[in-house]
Steps between C-alpha positions, in 0.01 A plus 500: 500500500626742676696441805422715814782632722376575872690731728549486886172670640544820664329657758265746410662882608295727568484868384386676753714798688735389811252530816782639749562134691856495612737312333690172670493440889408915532214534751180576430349839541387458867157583597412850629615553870285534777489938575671624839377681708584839387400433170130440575258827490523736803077608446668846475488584114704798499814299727376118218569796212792647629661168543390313185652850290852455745542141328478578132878560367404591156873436330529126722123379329622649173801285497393173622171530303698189266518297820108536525304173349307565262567868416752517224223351288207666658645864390611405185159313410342845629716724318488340197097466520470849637731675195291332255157544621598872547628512149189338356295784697681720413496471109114380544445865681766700464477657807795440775372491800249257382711294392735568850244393685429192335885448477587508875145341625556182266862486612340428862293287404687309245750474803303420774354171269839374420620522859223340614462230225925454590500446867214300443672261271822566798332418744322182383830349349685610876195245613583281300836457540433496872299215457765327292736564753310362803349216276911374404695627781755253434554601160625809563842618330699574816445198636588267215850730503551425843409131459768516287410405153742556181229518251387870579792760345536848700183660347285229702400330172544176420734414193328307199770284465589370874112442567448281191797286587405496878160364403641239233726321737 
């Protein structure tokens, strides 16, 4: 007979990509603002046009284009999709702008689909935790470190070995 040797059961990780929630007591992304005044349309088109082209700082969008949710994975899902489709046309064709064209238009739309199908995902888990939140205010981390309790270290979790004595005594 053959003797069977169980293990502690783990939880099951998943192995899906990080979805951009903030780490520890960081705050959530807050919801869109309410516009001002001066950024609502004018009914002029020429002054809405002149004013929407004054706000675009091409090298400040370029830069912070990391900080964006979503749209490190977005481009590179595009990209990726777009080069091969275009390469696939290409050899199927061999003719280049053919093969340009289908290139750059399934880039878009391989990019538009995963930023949607991301923020989607974003926005329901944001929900979520919301939910959580409101549901178990009194669980939140800040307040059990200003209650004052030992068995949560500096990164806000709580330490295997100081909860299982806590809960055996």
């Amino acid at each position: 007979m053959s003797a069977s040797i169980s293990s502690p059961s783990k939880a099951p990780t998943t192995a899906s990509a990080p979805m951009n929630i903030p780490a520890g007591n960081s705050p959530i992304t807050p919801d869109a603002q309410p516009r001002s005044a001066d950024e609502n349309l004018s009914g002029n088109s020429l002054d809405d046009l002149k004013t929407a082209f004054g706000r675009i700082r091409p090298k400040e969008d370029f830069e912070n284009i990391g900080k964006i949710p979503c749209a490190r994975n977005s481009l590179l899902y595009g990209i990726a999709g777009g080069a091969g489709i275009g390469a696939v046309r290409f050899l199927g064709s061999r003719r280049p702008w053919v093969a340009a064209n289908w290139a750059v238009g399934s880039f878009i739309a391989i990019a538009a689909f995963q930023w949607e199908t991301c923020n989607r995902a974003r926005r329901k888990e944001l929900q979520q935790m919301r939910v959580i939140q409101e549901r178990y205010p009194h669980r939140h981390i800040s307040k059990l470190k200003k209650r004052g309790d030992e068995s949560y270290g500096e990164d806000g979790a709580a330490s295997a070995s100081t909860s299982s004595t806590a809960s055996s005594s």
